[in-house]
N, C-alpha and C positions, 0 to 999 in steps of 0.2 A: 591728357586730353589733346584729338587731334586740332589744329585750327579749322578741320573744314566738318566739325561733328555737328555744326549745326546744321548741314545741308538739304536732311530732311529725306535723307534716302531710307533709312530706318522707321517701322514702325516699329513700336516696344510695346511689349506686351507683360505684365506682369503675373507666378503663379505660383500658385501658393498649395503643396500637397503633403499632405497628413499618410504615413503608413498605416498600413491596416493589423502589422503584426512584426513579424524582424526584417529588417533593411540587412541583408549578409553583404560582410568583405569582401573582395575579390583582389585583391592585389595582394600577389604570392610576398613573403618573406626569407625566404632561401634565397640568396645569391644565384645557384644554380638554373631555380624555376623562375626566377626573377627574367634572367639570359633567354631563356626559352620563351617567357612568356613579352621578353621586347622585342624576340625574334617576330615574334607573331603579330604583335601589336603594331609595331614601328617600321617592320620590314628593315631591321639593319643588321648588316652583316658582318661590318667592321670591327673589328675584335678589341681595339683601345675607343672608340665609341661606345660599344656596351658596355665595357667597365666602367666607362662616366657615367650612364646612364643608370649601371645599378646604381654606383654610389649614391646620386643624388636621389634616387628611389628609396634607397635605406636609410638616405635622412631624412624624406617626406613619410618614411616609415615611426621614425622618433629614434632610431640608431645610432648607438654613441660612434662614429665613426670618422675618420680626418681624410683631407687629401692624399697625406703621405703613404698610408696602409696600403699592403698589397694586397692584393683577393683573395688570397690565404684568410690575411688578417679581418678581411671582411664579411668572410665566410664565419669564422670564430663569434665574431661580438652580434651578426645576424642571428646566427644558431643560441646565442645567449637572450636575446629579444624574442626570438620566437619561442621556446621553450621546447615545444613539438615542431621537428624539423618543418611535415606536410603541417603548413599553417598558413591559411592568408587572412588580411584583414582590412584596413581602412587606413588611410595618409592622414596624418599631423600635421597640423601648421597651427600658426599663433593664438585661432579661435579653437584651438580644440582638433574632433577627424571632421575629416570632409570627404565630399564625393566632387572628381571631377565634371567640370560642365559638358566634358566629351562623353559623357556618360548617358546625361540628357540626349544629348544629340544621335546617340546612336541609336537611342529608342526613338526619337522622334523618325528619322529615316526609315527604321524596320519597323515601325505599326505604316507607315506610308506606302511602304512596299508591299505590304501585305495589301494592303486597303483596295489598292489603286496600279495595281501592277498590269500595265498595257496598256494604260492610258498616258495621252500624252498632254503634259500644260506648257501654257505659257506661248508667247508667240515661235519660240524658238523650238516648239513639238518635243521637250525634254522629258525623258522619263520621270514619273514623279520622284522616285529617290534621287535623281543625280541633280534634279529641280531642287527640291530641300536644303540637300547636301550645300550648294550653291549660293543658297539666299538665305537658309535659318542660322543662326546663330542664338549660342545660348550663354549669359553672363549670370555673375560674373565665372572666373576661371574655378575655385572653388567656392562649394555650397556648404556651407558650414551644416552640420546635423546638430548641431546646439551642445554636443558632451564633450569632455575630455578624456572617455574610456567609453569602450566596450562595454554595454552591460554583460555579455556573458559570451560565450563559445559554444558552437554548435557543432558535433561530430557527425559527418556524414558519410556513410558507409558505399563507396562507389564500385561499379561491376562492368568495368570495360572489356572491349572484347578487341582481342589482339592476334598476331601469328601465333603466340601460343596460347591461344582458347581465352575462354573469360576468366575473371580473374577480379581479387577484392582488393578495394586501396580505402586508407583511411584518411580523413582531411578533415582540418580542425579549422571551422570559417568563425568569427568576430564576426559579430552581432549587434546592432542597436535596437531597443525595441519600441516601435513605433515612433520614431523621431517626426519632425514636420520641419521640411523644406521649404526655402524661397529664393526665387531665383525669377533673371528677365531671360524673357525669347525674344530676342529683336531679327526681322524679316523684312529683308532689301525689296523698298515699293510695296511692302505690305501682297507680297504677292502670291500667298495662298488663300486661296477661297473661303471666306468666311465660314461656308457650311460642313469644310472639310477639319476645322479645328475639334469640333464635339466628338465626332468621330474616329479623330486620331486619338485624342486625350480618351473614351470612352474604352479604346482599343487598348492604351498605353498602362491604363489602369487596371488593367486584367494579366497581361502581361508582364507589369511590374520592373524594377530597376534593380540594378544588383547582381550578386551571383546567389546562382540555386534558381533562378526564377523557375525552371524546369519544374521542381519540386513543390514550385505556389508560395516563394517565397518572391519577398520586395513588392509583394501586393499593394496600393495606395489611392485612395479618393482625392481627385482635384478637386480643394474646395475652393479657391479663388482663380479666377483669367478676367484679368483686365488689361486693357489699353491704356497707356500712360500716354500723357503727352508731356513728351520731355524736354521740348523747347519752353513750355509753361515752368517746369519745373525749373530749368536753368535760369531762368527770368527769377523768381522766386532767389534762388542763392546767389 
């Protein structure tokens, strides 16, 4: 805790959503699609960066894996975890998998964009995604989905189209089915428009979280949005 968290620049909001069907993995498990997929996420290029980054990806994986081992060796004990090389699924940590809170956030920004695109808030005429992006914040860092496994795996048959024609890939996503989520949005000055939250969340919820959302997967009902008041509660503890 910072000393100046009482200051009151935060409003917190609390949210509570129930899926409607499978919440799918998205975090590759290959070494290889791991690099690729930090290239993309992270924008890093640096070649002894990545390797830190898979590692510690492969132990937010559940990955028996050390500092010592080379990426050879990391590749080996990955492809032993994943079972089916094309495989992604969900991070591990102490509660069990989780979904990152950047996860939240991403969707919060793109149902916004979509919503609201060309319009400007705020006094400083910001576009609403770069608005959001700015003031929402989503805690904590991981959202625990309440299991310690997968319920099951889901093979999805994909048909990309490339310089040599379309073309079929197999991927094997981890799955929860129907978990329920809780987590806070806290929002510097409370500074989206009250009428705009039903709306986002109405959007978000069709949309859904997750990978495959494409396919009408990561579907979920917000059953709870409240406002907390967390200087009350600090008082309280």
């Amino acid at each position: 805790m910072g000393i100046f968290d009482n200051a009151g620049v935060f409003t917190t909001y609390h949210a509570r959503l129930r899926f409607r069907d499978r919440l799918m993995g998205g975090v590759p498990k290959d070494p290889k699609v791991i690099e690729a997929w930090i290239r993309t996420k992270a924008m890093i290029t640096d070649t002894e960066e990545l390797q830190r980054m898979v590692f510690q990806t492969l132990i937010e994986m559940g990955a028996d894996v050390t500092p010592d081992m080379s990426y050879e060796e990391m590749v080996t004990v990955s492809e032993q975890v994943a079972a089916i090389k094309q495989s992604v699924g969900f991070k591990v940590g102490e509660q069990g998998l989780y979904l990152e809170s950047r996860v939240v956030k991403a969707m919060l920004k793109e149902v916004t964009n979509i919503l609201y695109a060309g319009d400007r808030w705020g006094k400083t005429k910001k576009g609403p995604k770069s608005f959001v992006a700015e003031r929402v914040f989503v805690n904590p860092d991981k959202i625990w989905l309440g299991v310690d496994d997968p319920t099951g795996v889901h093979l999805f048959v994909g048909h990309p189209s490339g310089p040599r024609g379309p073309q079929s890939n197999l991927t094997y996503y981890e799955y929860v089915e129907r978990p329920e989520i809780e987590f806070d949005v806290i929002v510097a000055q409370d500074a989206v428009d009250d009428d705009h939250w039903p709306e986002m969340w109405q959007l978000g919820q069709e949309n859904g979280l997750g990978a495959l959302r494409s396919q009408g997967f990561g579907r979920f009902d917000i059953e709870e949005w409240e406002q907390v008041d967390t200087r009350a509660l600090r008082a309280i503890a």
